[in-house]
Wavefront OBJ file of the C-alpha trace (Angstrom):
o trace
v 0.000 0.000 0.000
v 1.298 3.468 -0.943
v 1.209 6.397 1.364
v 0.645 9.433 -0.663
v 3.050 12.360 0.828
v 2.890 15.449 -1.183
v 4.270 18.511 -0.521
v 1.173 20.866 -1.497
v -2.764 20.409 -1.903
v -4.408 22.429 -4.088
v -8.250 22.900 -4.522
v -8.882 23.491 -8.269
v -12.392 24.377 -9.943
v -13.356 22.716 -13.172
v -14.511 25.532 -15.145
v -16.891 28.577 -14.420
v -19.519 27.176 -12.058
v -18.498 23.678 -12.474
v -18.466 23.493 -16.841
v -15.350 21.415 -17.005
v -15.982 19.066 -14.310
v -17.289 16.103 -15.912
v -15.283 16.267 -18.805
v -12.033 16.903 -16.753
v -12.932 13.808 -14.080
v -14.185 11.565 -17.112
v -11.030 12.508 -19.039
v -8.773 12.414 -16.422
v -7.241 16.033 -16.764
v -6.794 19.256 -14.490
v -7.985 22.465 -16.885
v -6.859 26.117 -16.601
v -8.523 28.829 -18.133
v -7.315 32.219 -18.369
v -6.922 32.660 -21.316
v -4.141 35.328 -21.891
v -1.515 34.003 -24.595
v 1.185 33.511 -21.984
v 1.882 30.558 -22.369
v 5.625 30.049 -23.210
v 6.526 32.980 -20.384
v 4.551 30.580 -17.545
v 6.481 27.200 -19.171
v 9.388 29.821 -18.854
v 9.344 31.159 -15.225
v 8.108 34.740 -16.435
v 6.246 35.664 -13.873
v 7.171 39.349 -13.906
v 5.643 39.428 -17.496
v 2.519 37.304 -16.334
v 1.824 39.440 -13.262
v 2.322 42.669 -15.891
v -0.221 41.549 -17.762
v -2.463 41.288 -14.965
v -2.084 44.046 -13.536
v -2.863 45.943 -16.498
v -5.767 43.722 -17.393
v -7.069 43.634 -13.439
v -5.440 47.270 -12.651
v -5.561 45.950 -8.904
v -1.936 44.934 -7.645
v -3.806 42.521 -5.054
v -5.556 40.842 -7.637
v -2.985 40.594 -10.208
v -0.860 38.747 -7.173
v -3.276 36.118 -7.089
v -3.696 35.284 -10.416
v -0.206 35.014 -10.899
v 0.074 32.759 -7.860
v -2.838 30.642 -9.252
v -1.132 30.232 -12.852
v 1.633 29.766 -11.132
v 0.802 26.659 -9.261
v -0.955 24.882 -12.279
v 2.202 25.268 -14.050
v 5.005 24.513 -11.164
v 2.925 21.943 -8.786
v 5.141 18.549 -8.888
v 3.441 15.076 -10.048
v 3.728 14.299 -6.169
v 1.713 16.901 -4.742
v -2.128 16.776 -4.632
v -5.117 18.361 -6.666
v -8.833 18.205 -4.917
v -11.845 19.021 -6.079
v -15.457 18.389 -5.670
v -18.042 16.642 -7.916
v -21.350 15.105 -7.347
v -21.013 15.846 -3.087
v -17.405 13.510 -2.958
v -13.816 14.632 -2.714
v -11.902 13.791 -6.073
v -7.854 14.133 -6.005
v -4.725 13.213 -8.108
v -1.702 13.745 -9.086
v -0.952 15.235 -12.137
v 1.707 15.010 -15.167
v 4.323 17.976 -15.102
v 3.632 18.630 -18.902
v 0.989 21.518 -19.496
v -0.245 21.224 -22.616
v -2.320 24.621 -24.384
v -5.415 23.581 -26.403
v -6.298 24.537 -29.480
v -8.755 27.420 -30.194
v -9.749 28.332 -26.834
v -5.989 28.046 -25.518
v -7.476 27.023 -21.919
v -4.399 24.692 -20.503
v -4.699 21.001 -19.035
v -2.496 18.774 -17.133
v -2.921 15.089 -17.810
v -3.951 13.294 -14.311
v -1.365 10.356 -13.240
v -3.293 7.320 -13.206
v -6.925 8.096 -12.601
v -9.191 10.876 -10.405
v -10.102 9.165 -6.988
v -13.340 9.516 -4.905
v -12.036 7.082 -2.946
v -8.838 6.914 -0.163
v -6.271 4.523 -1.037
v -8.341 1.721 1.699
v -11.086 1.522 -1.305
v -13.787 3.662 1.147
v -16.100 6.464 -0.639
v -14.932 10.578 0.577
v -18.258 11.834 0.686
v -18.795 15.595 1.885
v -20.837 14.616 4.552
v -17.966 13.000 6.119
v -15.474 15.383 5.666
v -14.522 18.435 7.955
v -16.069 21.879 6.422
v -13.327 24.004 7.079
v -11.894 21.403 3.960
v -15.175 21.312 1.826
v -15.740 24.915 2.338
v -13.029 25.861 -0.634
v -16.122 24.779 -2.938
v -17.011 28.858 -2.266
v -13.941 29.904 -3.509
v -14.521 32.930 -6.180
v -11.219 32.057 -8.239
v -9.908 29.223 -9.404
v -6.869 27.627 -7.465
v -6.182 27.590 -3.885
v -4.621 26.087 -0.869
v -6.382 24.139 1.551
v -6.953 24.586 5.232
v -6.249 21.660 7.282
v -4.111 20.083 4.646
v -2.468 17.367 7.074
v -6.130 16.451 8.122
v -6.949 15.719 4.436
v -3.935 13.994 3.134
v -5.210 11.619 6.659
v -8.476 10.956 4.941
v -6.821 10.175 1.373
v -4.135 7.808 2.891
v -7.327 5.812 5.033
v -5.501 7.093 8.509
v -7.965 7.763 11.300
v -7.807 10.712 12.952
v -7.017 10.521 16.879
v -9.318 12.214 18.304
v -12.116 10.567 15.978
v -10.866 7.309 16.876
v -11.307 7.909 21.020
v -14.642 9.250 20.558
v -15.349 5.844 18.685
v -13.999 4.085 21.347
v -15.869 5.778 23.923
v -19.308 5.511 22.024
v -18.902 1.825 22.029
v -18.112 1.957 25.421
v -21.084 4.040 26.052
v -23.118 1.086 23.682
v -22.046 -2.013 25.529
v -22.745 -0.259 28.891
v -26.417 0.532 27.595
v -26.733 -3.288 26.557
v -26.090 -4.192 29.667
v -28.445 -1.682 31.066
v -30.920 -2.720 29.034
v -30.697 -6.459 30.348
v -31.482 -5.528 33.700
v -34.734 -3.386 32.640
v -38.272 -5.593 33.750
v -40.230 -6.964 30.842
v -42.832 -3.792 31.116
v -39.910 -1.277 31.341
v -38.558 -2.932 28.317
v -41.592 -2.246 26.577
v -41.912 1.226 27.356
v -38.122 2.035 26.692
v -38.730 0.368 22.771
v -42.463 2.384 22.597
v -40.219 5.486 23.426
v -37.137 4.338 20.689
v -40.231 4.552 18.311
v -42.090 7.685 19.328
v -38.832 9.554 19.281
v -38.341 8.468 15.677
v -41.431 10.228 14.261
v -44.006 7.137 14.619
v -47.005 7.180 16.447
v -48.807 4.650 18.433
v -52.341 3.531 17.394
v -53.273 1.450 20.228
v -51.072 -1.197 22.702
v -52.616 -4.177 21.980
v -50.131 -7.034 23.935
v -52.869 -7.814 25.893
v -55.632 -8.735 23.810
v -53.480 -9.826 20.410
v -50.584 -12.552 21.294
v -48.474 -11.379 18.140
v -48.905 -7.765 18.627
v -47.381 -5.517 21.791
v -47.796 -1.933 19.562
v -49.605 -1.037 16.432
v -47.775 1.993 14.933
v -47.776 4.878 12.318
v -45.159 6.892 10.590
v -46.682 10.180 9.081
v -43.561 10.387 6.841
v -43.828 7.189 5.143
v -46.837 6.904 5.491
v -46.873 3.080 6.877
v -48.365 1.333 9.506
v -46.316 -1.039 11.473
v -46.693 -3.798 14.162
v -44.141 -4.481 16.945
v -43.615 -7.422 18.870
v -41.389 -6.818 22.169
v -40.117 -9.351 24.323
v -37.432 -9.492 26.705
v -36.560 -12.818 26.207
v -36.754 -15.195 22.801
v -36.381 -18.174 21.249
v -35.666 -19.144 17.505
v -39.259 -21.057 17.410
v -40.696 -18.218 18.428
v -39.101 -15.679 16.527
v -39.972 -17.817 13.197
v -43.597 -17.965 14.220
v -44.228 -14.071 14.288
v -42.282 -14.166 11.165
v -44.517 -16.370 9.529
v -47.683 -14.769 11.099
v -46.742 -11.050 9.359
v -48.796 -12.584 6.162
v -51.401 -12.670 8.281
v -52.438 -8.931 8.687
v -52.919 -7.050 5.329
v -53.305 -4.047 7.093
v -49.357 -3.417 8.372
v -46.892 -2.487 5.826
v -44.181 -3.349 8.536
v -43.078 -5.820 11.223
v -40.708 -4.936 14.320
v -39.832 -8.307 16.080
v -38.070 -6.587 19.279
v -36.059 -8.478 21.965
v -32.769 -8.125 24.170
v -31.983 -11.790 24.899
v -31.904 -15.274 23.100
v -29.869 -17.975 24.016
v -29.950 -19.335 19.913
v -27.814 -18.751 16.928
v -30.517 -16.611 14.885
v -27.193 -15.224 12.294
v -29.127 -18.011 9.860
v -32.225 -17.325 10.051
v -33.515 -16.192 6.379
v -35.949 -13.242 6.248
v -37.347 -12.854 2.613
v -39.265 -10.021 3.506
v -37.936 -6.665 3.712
v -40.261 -5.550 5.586
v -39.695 -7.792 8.344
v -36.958 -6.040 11.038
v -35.472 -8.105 13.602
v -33.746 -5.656 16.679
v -31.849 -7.293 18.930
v -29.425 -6.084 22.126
v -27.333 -4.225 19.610
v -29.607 -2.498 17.372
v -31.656 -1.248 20.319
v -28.395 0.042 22.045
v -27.415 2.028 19.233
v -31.345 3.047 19.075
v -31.238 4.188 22.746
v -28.006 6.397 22.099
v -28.870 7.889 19.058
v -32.680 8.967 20.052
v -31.297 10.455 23.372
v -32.675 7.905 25.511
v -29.610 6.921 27.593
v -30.347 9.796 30.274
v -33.832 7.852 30.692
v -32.611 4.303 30.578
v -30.021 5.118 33.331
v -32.590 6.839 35.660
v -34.869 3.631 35.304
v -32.450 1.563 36.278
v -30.862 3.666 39.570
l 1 2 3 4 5 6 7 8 9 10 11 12 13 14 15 16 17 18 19 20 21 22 23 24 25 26 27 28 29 30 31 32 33 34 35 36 37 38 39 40 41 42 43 44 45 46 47 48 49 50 51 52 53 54 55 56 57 58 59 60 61 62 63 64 65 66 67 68 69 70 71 72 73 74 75 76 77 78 79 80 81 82 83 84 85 86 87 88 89 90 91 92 93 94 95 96 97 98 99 100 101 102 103 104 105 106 107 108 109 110 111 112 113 114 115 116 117 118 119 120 121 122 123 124 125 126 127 128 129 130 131 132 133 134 135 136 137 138 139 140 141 142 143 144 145 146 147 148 149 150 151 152 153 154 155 156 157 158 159 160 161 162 163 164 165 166 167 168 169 170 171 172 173 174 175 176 177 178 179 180 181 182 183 184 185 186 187 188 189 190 191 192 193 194 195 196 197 198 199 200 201 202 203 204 205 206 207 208 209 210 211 212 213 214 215 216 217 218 219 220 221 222 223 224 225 226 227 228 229 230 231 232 233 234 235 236 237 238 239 240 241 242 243 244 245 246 247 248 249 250 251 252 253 254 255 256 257 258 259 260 261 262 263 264 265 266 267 268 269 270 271 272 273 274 275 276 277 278 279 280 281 282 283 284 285 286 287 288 289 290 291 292 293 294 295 296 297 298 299 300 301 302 303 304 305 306 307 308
């Protein structure tokens, strides 16, 4: 496995609102537009002559300075360092060839990409914006065309697969946190247990029709989600068997009017990892599902007070 180590990251963007990026990811090329005629002076270290021309052009010393700088890097960047940019809400980077090459008729200028654009770190997994930092994914504002990027060692982490510390404590203390709920959750009584999963469901935006565990043996809630508009059955128990798990499975073709089953329990003593459910819309939650339920609706707070 190769570590990428590059000197400089650069954010680069594809065109004027985004007009080359398809073509440049698709073709595998970095493209520069201003479009000045200079050329041979950037392939020849001009940059007195290039930032002349700007400044005339711009009459703004500021802004001539950072076009210059921006030309400059698309020309002088080495095939080690790093180009980013973002298409279709992932992080794409490369490397890219040292030979800039001016088109024909338009005379925007492209460097050939080194292998292939990545969405990907070099561990195969996806670098979607969502699960990057925004002081990185914020350059996707940027009015110009080439910049540097904050938190650079942070993102050259992310492209080489390498966790971030202080990412990878708070992991460890969430699952911590999980595994101290499951066994919180094994000590609740059989009618606590049932109100802890009614509350898992009412916090996620479903609503309870009726609780019908004592007049229906399959049946402990009948539930509605405005949102998807489906109507749902749960059965809760504390503790399971296989047989009995089957059976409500095979009873869910019983009751046209449920879109959804919820089979619900914290303990069984069987190996259930081969039981086949055909249905996707039969859900099976056991200790670990409903741990990471409890933690993500808030409901830790509750489940420790219940238990003091």
């Amino acid at each position: 496995m190769l570590f990428i180590a590059p000197e400089k990251v650069r954010f680069i963007k594809l065109g004027f609102s985004g007009d080359w990026e398809h073509s440049c990811i698709e073709g595998n090329t970095i493209r520069l537009g201003y479009e000045s005629g200079q050329h041979n002076d950037c392939l020849n270290g001009n940059w007195d002559v290039v930032r002349q021309y700007w400044l005339s052009a711009r009459n703004d010393q500021g802004a001539a300075t950072r076009d210059t700088n921006q030309i400059r890097d698309f020309y002088e960047l080495k095939e080690s360092d790093v180009w980013i940019t973002f298409y279709k809400r992932k992080l794409y980077w490369c490397h890219a060839a040292r030979e800039v090459i001016e088109l024909e008729g338009d005379k925007t200028r492209i460097r050939n990409v080194i292998g292939c654009w990545s969405s990907t770190d070099i561990n195969g997994e996806p670098l979607r914006i969502e699960n990057l930092d925004g002081r990185v994914t914020k350059v996707q504002g940027y009015r110009g065309t080439i910049c540097s990027v904050e938190l650079q060692e942070y993102l050259v982490r992310k492209i080489n697969g390498l966790t971030i510390t202080e990412v990878e404590n708070a992991k460890t203390s969430l699952q911590k946190l999980k595994s101290d709920v499951e066994d919180l959750i094994k000590g609740l009584l059989w009618y606590d247990f049932e109100i802890l999963i009614d509350l898992i469901f009412s916090k996620a935006g479903w609503q309870r029709f009726s609780v019908l565990g004592k007049t229906q043996k399959d049946i402990d809630l009948d539930v509605y989600s405005p949102t998807t508009q489906k109507r749902a059955f749960v059965q809760i128990k504390s503790s399971t068997s296989r047989a009995e798990i089957e059976s409500c499975i095979d009873s869910f073709g019983g009751y046209e009017q449920f879109d959804e089953m919820y089979f619900v329990f914290h303990t069984c003593n069987a190996d259930l990892t081969d039981i086949k459910i055909h249905n996707l819309n039969v859900h099976l939650w056991g200790l670990e599902k409903i741990s990471g339920m409890v933690v993500n609706a808030g409901l830790v707070e509750w489940l420790i007070n219940k238990r003091s």
